[in-house]
N, C-alpha and C positions, 0 to 999 in steps of 0.2 A: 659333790661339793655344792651344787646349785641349789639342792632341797637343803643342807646342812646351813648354810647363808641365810634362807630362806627364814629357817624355824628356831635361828639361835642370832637375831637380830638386836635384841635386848641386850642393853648392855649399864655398866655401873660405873659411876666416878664422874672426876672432872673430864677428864680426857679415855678417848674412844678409839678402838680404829673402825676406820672409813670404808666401805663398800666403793667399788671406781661408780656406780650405778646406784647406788642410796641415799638420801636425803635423808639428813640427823637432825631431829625436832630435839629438843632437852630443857627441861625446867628446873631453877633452882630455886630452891626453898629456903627455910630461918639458918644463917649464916651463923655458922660458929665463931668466938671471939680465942686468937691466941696470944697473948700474952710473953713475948720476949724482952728480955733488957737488953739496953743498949751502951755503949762505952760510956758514955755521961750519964749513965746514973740513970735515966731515963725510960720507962716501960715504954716499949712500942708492941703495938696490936696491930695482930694477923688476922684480915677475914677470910674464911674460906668458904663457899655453898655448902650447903648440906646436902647430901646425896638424893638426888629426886630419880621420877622412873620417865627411861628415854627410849623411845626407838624409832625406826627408820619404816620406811613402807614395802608390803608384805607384796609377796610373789604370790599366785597360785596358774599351773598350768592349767590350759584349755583339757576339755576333751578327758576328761578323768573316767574311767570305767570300770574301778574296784568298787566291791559291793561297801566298803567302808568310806564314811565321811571323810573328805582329802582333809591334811591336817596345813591352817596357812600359818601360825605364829602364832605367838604368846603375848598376854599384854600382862606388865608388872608393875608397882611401885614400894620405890624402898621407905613407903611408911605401911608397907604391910609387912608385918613381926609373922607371918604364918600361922598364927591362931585364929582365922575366918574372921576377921574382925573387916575385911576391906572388902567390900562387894564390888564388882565389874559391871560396867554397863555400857551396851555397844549399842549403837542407833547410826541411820543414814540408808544408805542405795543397799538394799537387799539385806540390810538386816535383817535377821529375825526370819526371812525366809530361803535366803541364798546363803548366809552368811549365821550361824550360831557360835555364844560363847559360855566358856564356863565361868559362871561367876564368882566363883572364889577363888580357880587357879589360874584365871584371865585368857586362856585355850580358845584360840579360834580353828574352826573348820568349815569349808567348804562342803555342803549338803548336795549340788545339784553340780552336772557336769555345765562348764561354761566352756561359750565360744567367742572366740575374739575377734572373730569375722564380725560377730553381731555387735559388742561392747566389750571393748578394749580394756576397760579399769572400771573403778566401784571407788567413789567418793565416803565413807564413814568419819564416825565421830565414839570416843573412850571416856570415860571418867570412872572416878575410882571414888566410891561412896565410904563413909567411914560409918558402921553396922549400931555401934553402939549411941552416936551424936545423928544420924540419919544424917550427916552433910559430906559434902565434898572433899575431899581429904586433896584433889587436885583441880587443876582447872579442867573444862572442858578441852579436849585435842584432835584434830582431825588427821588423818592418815588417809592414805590408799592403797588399795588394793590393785597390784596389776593383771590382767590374766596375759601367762607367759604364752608367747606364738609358739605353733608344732609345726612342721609341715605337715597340714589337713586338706590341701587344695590343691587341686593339679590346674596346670595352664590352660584357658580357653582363648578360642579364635571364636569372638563375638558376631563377627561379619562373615564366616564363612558359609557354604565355599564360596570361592569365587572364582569369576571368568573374567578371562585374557585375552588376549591376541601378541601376537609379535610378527613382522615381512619375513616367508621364507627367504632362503640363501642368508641369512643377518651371519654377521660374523661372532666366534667364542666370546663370552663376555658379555651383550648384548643385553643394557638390562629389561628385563620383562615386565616383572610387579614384585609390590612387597608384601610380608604378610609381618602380622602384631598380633601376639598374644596378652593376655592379659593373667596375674596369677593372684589371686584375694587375700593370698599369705603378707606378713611383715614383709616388706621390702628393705627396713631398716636392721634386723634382726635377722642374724645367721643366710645362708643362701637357699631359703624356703623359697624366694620369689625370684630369682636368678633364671634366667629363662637362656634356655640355646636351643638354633632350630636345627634339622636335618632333614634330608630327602629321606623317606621310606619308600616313594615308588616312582619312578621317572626319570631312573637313571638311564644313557649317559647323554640324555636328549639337556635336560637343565641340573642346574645346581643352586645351594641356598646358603646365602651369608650365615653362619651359626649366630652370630652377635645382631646385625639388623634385619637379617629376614629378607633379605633381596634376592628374588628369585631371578638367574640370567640363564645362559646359551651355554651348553656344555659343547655344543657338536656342530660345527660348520658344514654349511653350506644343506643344511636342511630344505630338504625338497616337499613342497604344499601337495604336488602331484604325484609324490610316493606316501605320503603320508599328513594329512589336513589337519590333525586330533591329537592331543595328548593331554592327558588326567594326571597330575603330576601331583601324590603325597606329602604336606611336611609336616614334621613333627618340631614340637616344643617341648622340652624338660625343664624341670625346675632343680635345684639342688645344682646348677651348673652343671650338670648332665651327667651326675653322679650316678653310682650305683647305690638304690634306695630312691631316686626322684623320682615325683610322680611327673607323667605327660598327660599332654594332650594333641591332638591334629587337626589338619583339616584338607578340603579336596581345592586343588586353584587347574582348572580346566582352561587350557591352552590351546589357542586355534593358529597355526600360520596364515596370515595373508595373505593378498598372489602379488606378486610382481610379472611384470614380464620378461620370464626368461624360458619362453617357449617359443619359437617361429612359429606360424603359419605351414600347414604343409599339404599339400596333396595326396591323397591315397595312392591318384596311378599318375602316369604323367601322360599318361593318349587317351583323348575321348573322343566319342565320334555321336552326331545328332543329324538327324533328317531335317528337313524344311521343305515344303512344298513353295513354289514360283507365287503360289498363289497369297502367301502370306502379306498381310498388312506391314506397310511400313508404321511403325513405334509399337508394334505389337510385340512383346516378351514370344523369341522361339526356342530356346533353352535357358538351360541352369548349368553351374558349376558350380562344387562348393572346396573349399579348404578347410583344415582341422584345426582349429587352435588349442592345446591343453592348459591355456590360459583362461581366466574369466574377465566379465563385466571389459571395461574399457581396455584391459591388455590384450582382449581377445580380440578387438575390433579389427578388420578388416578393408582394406582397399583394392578393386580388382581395377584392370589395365590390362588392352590389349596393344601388344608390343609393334606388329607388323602392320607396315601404312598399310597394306593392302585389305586387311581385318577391319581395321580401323576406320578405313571409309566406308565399311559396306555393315559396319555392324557398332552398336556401343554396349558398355558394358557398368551395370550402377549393382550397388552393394543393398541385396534385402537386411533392413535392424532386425528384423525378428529371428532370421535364419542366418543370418550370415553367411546367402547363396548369392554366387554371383549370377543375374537374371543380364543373359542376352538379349539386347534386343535391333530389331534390323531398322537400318536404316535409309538404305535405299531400296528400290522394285526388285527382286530378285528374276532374272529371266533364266529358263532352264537351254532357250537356243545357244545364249550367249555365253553362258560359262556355268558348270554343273556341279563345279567342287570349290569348298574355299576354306582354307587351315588360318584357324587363327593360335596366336602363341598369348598366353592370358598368363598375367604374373598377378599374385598377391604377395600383399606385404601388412606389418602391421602399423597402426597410425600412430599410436603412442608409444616410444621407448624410451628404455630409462639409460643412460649414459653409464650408468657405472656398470649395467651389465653388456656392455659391448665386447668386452672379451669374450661372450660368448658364443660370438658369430653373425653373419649375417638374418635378419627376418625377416627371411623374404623366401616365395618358393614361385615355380613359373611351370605350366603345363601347357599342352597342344590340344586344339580340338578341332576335329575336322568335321565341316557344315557338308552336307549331300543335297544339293538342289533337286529335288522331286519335279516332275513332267507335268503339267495339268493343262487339261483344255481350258483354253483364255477366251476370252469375250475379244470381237473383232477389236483395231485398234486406231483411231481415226488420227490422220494425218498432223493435224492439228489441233492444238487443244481448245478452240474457237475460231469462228469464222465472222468476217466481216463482208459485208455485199452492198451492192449500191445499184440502186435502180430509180428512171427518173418518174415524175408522174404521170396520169396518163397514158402510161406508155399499153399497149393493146395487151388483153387477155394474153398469155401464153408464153410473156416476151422471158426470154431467160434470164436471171439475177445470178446465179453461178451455180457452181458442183462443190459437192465435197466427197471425198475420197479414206478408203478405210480400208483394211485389211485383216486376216487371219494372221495372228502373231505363231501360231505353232506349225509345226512342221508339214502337216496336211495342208495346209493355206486351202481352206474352204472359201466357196462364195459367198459374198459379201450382199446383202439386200440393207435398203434404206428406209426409212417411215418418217412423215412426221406428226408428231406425238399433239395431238386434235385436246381441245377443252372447249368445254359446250357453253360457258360463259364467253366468249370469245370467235369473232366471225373469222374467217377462213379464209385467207389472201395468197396462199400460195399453195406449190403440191410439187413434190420430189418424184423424179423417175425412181422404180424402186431398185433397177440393174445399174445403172448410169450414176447416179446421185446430182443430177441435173433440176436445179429448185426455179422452177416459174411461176408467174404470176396467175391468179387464178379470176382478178378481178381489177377496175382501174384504180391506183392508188391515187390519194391526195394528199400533200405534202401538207398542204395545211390543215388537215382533220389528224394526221399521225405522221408527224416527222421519221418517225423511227418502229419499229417491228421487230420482235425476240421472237423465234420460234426454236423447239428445240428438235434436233435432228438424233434417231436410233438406228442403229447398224446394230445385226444380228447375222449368226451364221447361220446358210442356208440347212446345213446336216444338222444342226442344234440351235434350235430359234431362241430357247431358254437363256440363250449367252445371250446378252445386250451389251452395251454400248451407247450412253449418251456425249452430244455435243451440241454446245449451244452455239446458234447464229443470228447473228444480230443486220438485220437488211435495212438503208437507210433510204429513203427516199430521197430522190435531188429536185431542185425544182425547176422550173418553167415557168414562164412568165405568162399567167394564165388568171389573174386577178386587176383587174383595175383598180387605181389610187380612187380615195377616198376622202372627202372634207368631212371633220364630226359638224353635222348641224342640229345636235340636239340641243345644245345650250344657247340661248338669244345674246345678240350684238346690240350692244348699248347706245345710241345715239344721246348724245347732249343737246337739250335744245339750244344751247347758247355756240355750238359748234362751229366752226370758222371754217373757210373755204382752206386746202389743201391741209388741213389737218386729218393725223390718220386716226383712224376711228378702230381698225381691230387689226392685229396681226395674224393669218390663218396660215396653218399647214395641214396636211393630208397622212396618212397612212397607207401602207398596203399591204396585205399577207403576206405578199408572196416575199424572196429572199429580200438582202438589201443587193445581191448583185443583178436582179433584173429589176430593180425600181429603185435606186439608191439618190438619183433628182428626180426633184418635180418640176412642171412648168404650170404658171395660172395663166388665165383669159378668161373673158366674155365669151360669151357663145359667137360664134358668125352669124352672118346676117339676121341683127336684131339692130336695129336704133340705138346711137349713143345713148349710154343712161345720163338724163341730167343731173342726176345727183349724186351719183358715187363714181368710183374709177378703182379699178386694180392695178398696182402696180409688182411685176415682180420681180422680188430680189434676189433671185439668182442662189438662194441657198435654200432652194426646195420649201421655202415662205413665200409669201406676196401680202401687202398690204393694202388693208380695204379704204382709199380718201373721199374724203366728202370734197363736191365741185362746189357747194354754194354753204353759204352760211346761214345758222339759225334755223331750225327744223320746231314746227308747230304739231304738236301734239295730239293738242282739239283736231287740229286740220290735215291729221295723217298721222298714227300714229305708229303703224308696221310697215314698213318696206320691205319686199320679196327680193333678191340680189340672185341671179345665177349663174354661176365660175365654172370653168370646164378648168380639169386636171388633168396632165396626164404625165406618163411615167416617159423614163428612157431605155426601158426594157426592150426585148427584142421577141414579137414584135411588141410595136407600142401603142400601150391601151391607156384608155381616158374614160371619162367619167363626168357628168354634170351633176354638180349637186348647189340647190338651192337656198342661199343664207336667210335668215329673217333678224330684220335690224328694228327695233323696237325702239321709239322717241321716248325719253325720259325727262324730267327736271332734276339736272342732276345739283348735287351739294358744291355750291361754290365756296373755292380755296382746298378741293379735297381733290385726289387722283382718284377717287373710288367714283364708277359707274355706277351706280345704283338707284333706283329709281325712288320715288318720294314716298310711297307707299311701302318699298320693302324696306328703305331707308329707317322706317319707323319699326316697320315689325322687327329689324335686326338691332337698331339701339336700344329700345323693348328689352332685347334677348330673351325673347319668347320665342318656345318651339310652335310648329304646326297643332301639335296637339292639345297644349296649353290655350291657344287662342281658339278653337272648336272647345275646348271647355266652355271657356268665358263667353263665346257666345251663345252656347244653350245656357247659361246662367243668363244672360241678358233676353235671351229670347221665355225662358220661362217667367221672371220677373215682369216684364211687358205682361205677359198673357195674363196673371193675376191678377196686374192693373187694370189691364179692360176688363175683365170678369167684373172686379171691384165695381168698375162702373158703372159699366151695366147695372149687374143686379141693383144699382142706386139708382139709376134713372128710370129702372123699372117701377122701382117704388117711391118715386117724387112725387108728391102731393100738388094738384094744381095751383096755379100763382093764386087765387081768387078761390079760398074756402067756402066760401057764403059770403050773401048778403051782406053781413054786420061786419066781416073781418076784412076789410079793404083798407089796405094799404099801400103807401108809392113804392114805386120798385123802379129802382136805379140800377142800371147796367153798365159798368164801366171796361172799356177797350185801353189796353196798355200794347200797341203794339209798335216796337223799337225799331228804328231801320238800322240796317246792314252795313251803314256809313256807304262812304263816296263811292265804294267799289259795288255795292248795291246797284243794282240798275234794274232793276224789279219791281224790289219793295212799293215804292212810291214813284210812281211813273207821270211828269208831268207834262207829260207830252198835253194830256186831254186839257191840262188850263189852258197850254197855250195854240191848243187849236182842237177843239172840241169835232171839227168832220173829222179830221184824219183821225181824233183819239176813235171815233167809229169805226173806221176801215180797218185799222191795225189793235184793235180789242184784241188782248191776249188772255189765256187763261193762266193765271198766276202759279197755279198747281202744272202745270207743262209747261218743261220746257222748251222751246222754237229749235226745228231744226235747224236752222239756221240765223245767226244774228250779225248783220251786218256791220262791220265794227266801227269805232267814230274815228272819225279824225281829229286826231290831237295839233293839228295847227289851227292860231290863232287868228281870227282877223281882222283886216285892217280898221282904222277908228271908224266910224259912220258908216260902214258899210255890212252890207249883212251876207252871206253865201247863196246862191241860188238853192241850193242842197237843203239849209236848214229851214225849220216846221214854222211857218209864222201863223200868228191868229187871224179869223177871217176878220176882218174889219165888218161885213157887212153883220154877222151873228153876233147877240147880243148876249152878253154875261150870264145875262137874267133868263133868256129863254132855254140858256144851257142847262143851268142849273134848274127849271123846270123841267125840262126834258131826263134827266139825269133823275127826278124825285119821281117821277110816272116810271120809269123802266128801276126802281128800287121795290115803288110798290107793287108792279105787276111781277116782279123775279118771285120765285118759289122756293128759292136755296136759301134767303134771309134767312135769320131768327124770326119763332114766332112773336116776337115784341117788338118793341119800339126799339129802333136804334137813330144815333145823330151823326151824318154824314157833313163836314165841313166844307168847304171850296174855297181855297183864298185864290186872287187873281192879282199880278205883279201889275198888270196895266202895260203899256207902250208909250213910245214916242221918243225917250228919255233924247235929251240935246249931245247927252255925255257919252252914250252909246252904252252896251253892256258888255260887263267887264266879265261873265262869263264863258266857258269856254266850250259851253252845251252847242251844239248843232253849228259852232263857228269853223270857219275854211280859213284858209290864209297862203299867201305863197310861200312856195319851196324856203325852207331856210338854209342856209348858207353853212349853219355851222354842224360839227363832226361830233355827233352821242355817241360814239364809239367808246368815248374814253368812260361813260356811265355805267359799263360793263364791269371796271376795276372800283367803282362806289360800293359796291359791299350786296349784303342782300336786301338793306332797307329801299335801296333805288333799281332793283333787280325791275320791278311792273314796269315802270318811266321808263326802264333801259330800252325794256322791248318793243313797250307804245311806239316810243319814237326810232328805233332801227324800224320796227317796218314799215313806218313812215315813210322812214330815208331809203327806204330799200325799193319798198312802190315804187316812188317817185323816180329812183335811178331807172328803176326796169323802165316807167312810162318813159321817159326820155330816151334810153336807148332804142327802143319801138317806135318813139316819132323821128330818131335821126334816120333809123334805117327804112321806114317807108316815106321818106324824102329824100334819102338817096337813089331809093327804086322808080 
């Protein structure tokens, strides 16, 4: 019926029947006129088409394999009379090479076998030429060609195979994976592409949806440790799994899971292990292990030992690699004290899973019995350190204690002592080797080594090769065998402006020895020596004493180290003492300041120059100098004389610029010689040295007209003029001049004046009445005045009390 449809498509008239699956193209041509009358008399005209050629689009199946061209349809039109007068002309998608027609009887056929996997239909184009006019007798028409679907393709599994998994024990049903086929056939057309699947091998482990492909659990409670692996078959058929449909397959390899539902278990449940006494405590001295038929984290294990008694003498940790459980001891094992010990060791698993708890407990528990082994021990000392105390001093020989040690095994061998000598290290004591009696071998000193480590060896006399070490630690004690001590390295500051009962330094002592045999000090002066006039110690009762000055004001020029010497002594038993010497050094110190420091470190430390800094600077200043006189030299070497010749004489002027030193100068310009030219003879000084001694003025003034016995007057009988001649004869006969001319000046004030002189050179005057003490608080501009006149007022007190007391004698 389907080729018959196919090849008798063509059809004639106005009206057609209809294929459910055809499309009717149709043309109408020059329209006949018909001519009917109507009741009024009236022509009425009928159009009707004229019959043209129509049809519908052609079929041809896939896959043709007769040796004859497949025949698709006929093309016609009803203005071909059948006398070859209408030519046929076919054009479009494979014309002329897929596709031929016959051109007078309008005959198509199919030349080549087509597949409809490849292209589906074939777009063409018809016209119908008129032979005699060369023209178109219709319009151009396009049709198609379908090529009809066979089933030519079986179902493929594009992604196959595949692997799986699913957890053993899962329950029936349980879905696993899907599988999808694929089929190239029409899907839309007949049940070519209609795919159903089925198990071909893997029954009655799984099963497969025939409609989606859903591979599940045919069989409960499947065991991973009976069986791990299944390659499970499915097939797909096309045709709805008809007979006649082509298949295809493919492999989906399934692995179970593991859960855990396997315990832990024991091979045997008694094991038994040796252990020698001698073993290390945290040392592994067996193994046990349990079985798990589970893997990875279900198979893990936890071991525990049950009985306290086990428990305290041993622990027990889980090897990851093996999953042994590694004994290990944890206290000394002695084979006197107890020779057997059973421990009860449970394992269990660490991870379980809840739902398979119906299957029992997982957990398993076995016995092992430890055998303590005998072994010869190394002797065993009483203690596991010793502490000894000996004083210093004390004679060669004096004993510091024993120590004590023994054979732990059953023989109790004799025990011998040593101790154990290093050659960097001197040698203070020595052990009886029967006894273990440790004495001294030499005198100790608490204060060279407070404290002494020696280590002590015990060996047994039948096996020396055993040892035994113990350290002892021996302390010296002390003895009051050191005398206190004052530091007198560093110098005591005096101020010159220093007041009577002000303290001047606060001193303490030290002493090696402990603080319980010298914990106070006491100070003093030595016994029979002369009050010191100038200082005193006082002490204060807290192992200090302070050093007071008895007088005020201390002169520098006029002393400026004082030697002080303090005896100290301890309350130690017995009690020892010591003299040591202070040195007190006169400074000017910085008034308004607490700081002692003298005037010259005063500088170098406001400076903040080090030591090293200022030995710089003075080998810079010292080698500058030395360049300078070089310079000079070599230039005075080469001075040309004042007086060239004859012809070049000229004046030569020498001029002296030399500045005095102002009022504190007492040097520079000395006019003693104007005012009395003998004495300036007796007392000629050399300006360049200066006088051991200078005896200093007296700063009172005095009264009007009257002069001091003390002060320098001019002779009256020596005349001005003969001085100054005498002065000109001892210039020209001096050898030290300049070789030139020089101009020596002499002015002379004269005497007699009515008014007297107002200065205060070589003047005396009486004691004044009033108090320069408070000139001390003026600052440092009145600092000189302060001291001129304190010692002044200080002489003068002392003379005074010196003439009351040899007027009371």
């Amino acid at each position: 019926l389907r080729t018959y449809c196919a090849k008798h498509l063509l059809f004639w008239g106005y009206e057609a029947s209809h294929h459910s699956q055809a499309k009717i193209i149709s043309r109408s041509h020059n329209a006949t006129h018909n001519h009917n009358q109507t009741k009024d008399g009236e022509t009425e005209v009928h159009h009707r088409p004229k019959r043209g050629w129509i049809w519908n689009q052609f079929f041809v199946l896939e896959e043709h394999i007769g040796p004859d061209a497949q025949y698709v349809g006929k093309l016609h039109s009803n203005s071909d009379k059948g006398d070859g007068s209408v030519r046929y002309i076919l054009s479009g998608e494979g014309a002329g090479s897929i596709f031929i027609i016959n051109e007078v009887t309008g005959d198509i056929h199919a030349t080549k076998s087509l597949d409809r996997e490849k292209k589906s239909h074939y777009v063409l184009h018809a016209q119908a030429i008129d032979l005699n006019t060369n023209k178109p007798l219709e319009p151009e028409s396009e049709f198609i060609i379908k090529v009809q679907d066979i089933n030519d393709n079986a179902p493929k599994f594009p992604d196959g195979p595949f692997v799986t998994s699913v957890p053993e024990m899962s329950e029936i049903g349980t879905s696993v994976f899907q599988v999808t086929a694929t089929d190239a056939d029409d899907p839309t057309y007949g049940n070519s592409a209609r795919v159903v699947y089925s198990v071909l091998h893997g029954q009655p482990y799984f099963s497969v949806d025939p409609k989606s492909g859903i591979i599940r659990t045919a069989l409960a409670d499947m065991d991973r440790e009976a069986r791990e692996h299944y390659s499970v078959v499915i097939q797909a058929k096309d045709m709805a799994g008809q007979v006649g449909g082509l298949s295809g397959s493919t492999t989906v390899n399934i692995t179970l899971t593991d859960v855990n539902d396997n315990p832990p278990k024991f091979p045997q449940k008694n094991y038994q292990v040796f252990v020698p006494e001698s073993a290390q405590v945290g040392k592994p001295v067996g193994k046990i292990k349990a079985n798990d038929e589970d893997i990875g984290i279900n198979a893990e294990i936890k071991y525990s030992i049950l009985n306290p008694e086990g428990a305290g003498m041993f622990s027990i940790s889980t090897d990851k690699d093996t999953r042994e459980g590694v004994i290990t001891l944890r206290k000394v094992l002695n084979y006197e004290k107890k020779k057997h010990y059973s421990l009860h060791i449970a394992a269990e698993n660490t991870h379980l899973d809840p739902h398979l708890s119906y299957l029992g407990s997982f957990k398993d528990d076995a016995t092992l019995k430890i055998t303590v082994g005998d072994v010869d021990e190394p002797p065993v000392f009483s203690m596991d350190y010793y502490i000894m105390e000996v004083y210093e001093n004390a004679k060669v020989g004096t004993e510091v204690g024993a120590v004590t040690a023994r054979d732990p095994d059953s023989k109790n061998s004799p025990v011998r002592y040593f101790i154990e000598r290093r050659e960097d290290k001197e040698v203070y004591f020595d052990i009886e080797s029967i006894s273990g009696v440790i004495r001294t071998t030499q005198l100790l000193d608490r204060e060279d080594t407070p404290w002494h480590n020696i280590t002590v060896m015990a060996t047994e006399e039948d096996n020396p090769s055993l040892q035994s070490h113990v350290p002892v630690t021996v302390q010296v004690l002390d003895v009051n065998d050191n005398p206190p001590m004052i530091n007198t390295e560093d110098e005591i500051i005096i101020c010159e402006s220093t007041r009577a009962g002000q303290v001047i330094q606060t001193i303490t002592a030290v002493d090696k020895d402990d603080f319980a045999n010298g914990k106070g000090f006491s100070f003093s002066f030595p016994g029979g020596v002369p009050a010191n006039p100038n200082f005193t110690i006082k002490d204060n009762e807290d192992s200090t004493a302070s050093i007071i000055a008895r007088r005020r004001r201390f002169h520098r020029l006029t002393q400026e180290l004082y030697e002080l010497p303090v005896v100290v002594w301890d309350d130690g038993e017995p009690v020892l003492s010591s003299t040591s010497t202070l040195v007190l050094r006169v400074c000017s110190c910085q008034r308004g300041t607490r700081l002692k420091i003298c005037q010259g470190e005063a500088f170098l430390s406001s400076a903040g120059l080090s030591t090293g800094a200022l030995i710089a600077i003075l080998l810079c200043v010292l080698i500058l100098l030395a360049i300078v006189i070089l310079f000079i030299t070599l230039r005075r070497s080469k001075k040309e004389p004042l007086i060239i010749s004859e012809e070049d004489i000229r004046e030569n002027v020498v001029t002296y610029d030399d500045e005095g030193g102002g009022e504190e100068d007492t040097e520079a310009f000395d006019i003693i010689a104007l005012r009395n030219p003998a004495a300036a003879e007796e007392l000629k000084f050399r300006r360049d040295v200066r006088p051991e001694c200078i005896r200093p003025r007296s700063s009172r003034r005095p009264a009007r007209g009257h002069h001091s016995p003390s002060s320098l007057d001019i002779d009256e009988e020596m005349d001005i003029g003969e001085f100054i001649k005498q002065r000109v004869a001892e210039a020209d006969q001096d050898t030290s001049v300049p070789p030139y001319d020089s101009l020596q000046t002499y002015a002379y004030e004269g005497q007699g004046s009515p008014a007297g002189s107002i200065s205060s050179l070589g003047s005396t005057g009486a004691h004044s009445e009033l108090d320069y003490n408070s000139m001390d608080d003026w600052g440092p501009k009145f600092e000189k005045i302060a001291e001129l006149y304190g010692e002044e007022v200080e002489t003068a007190s002392e003379s005074t009390e010196k003439a009351e007391s040899e007027k009371q004698t």
